[in-house]
Backbone as CSV, one residue per row, in Angstrom:
resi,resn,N_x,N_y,N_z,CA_x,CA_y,CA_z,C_x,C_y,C_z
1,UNK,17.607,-8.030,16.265,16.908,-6.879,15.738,15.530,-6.831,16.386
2,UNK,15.287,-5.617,16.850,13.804,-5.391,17.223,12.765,-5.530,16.396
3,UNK,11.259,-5.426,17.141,10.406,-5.641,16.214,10.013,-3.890,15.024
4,UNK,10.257,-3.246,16.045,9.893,-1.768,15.260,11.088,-1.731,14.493
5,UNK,12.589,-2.042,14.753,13.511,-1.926,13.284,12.704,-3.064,12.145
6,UNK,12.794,-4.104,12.332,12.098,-5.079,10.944,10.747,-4.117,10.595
7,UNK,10.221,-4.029,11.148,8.977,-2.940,10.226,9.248,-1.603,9.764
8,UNK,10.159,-0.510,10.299,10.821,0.085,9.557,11.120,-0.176,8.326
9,UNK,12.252,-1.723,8.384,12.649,-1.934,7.379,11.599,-2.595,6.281
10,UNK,10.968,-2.780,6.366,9.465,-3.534,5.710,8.573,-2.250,5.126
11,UNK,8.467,-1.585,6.195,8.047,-0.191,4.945,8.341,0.076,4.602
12,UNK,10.141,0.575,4.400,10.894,1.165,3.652,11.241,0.851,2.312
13,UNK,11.379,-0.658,2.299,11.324,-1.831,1.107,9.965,-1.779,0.482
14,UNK,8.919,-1.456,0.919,7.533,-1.361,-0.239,7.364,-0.249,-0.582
15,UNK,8.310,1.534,0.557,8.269,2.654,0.199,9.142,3.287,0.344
16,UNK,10.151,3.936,-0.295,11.507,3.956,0.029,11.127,5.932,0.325
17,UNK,10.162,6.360,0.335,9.873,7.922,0.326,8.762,7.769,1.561
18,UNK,8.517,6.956,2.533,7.519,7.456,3.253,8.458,8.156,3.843
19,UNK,7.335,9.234,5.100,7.883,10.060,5.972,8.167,9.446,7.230
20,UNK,8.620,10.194,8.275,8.677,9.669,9.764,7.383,9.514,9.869
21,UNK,6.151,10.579,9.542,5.007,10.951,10.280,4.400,9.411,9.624
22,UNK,4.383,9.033,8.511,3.670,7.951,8.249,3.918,6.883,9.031
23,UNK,5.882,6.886,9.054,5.971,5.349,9.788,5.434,4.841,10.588
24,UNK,5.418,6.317,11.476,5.147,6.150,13.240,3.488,6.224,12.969
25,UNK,2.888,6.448,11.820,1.019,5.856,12.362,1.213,4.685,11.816
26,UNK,2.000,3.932,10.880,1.956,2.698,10.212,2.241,1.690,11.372
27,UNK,3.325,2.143,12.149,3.934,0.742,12.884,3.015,1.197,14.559
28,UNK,2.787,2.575,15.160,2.044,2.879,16.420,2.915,2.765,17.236
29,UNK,4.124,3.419,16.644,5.504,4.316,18.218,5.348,5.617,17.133
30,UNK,6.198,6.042,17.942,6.159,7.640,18.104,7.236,7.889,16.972
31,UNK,7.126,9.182,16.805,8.036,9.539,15.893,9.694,9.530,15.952
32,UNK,9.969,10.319,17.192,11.467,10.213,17.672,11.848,8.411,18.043
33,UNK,10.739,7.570,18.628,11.290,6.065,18.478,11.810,5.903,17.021
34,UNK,11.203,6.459,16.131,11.307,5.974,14.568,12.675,6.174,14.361
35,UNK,12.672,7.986,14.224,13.942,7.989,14.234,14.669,8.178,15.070
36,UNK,14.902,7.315,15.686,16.255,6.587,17.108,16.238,5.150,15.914
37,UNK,15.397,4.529,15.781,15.390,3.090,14.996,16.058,3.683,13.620
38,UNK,15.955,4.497,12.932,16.327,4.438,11.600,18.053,4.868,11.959
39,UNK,18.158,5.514,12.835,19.789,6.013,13.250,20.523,4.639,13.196
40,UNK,19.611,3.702,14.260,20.777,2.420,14.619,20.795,1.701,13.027
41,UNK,19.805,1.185,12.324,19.736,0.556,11.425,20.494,1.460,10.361
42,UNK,21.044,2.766,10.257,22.149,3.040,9.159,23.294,2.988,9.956
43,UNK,23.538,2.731,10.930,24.819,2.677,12.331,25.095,1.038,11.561
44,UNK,23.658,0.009,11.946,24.546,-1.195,11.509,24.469,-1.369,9.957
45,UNK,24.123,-0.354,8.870,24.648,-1.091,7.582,23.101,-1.258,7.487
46,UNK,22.205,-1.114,7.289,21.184,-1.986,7.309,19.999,-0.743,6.320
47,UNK,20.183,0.379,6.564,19.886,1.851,5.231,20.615,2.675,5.213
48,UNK,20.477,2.996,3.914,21.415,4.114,3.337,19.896,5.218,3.002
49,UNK,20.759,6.720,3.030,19.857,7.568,2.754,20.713,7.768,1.340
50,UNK,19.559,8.251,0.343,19.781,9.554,-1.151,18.478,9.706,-1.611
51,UNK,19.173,10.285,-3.016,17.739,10.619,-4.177,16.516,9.541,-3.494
52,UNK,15.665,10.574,-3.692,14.087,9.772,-4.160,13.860,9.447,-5.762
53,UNK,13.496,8.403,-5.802,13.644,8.016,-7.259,12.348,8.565,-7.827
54,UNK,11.348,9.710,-6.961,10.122,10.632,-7.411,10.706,12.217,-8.304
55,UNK,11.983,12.040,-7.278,12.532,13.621,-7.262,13.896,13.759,-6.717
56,UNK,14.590,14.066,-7.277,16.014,14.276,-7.055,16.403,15.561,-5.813
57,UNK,15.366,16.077,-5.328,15.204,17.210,-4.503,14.613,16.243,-3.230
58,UNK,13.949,15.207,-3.025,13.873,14.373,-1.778,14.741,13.586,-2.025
59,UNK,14.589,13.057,-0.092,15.500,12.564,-0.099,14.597,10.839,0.604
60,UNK,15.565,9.989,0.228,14.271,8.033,-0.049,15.547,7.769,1.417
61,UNK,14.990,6.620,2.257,15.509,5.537,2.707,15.484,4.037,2.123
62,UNK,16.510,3.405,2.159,16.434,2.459,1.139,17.210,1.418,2.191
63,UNK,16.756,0.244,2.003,17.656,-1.102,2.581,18.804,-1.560,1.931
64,UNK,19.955,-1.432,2.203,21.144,-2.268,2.284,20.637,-3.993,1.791
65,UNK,22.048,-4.127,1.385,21.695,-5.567,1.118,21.440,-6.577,2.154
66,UNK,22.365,-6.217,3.388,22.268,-6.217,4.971,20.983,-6.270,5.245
67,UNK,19.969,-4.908,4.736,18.847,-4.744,5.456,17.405,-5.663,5.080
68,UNK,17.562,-6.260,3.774,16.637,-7.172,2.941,17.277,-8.849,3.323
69,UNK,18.614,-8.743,3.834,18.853,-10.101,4.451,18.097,-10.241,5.731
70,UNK,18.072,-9.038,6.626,17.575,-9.539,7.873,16.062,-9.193,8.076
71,UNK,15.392,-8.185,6.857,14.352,-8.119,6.348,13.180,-9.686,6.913
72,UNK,14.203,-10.317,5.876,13.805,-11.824,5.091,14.052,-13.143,6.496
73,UNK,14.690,-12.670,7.430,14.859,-13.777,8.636,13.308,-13.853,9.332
């Protein structure tokens, strides 16, 4: 796993509603890197998209159990 997927997944786990626009000033790649990284990491199992637990009208990225195992390596 790359270093920009584990931080993906590291923000996503402390914020399951940030945006692309945040990720990409949080981690410093670009937006379309972000999401190219969030594509592969629901490709391997690693997030699932639904509800925002703010609002049932957004939509949260959330880590797999997959994604808090390799989170945690």
């Amino acid at each position: 796993m790359g270093k920009s997927e584990r931080l993906i997944l590291e923000a996503v786990s402390d914020n399951a509603e940030i945006t692309i626009s945040e990720l990409s000033e949080k981690i410093g790649i670009g937006t379309t890197v972000i999401e190219n990284n969030i594509k592969k990491l629901k490709d391997k199992g690693s997030l699932e998209r639904g509800c925002a637990p703010s609002c049932a009208r957004k939509i949260a990225t959330f880590p797999t159990s997959t994604g808090f195992n390799l989170k945690e390596t």
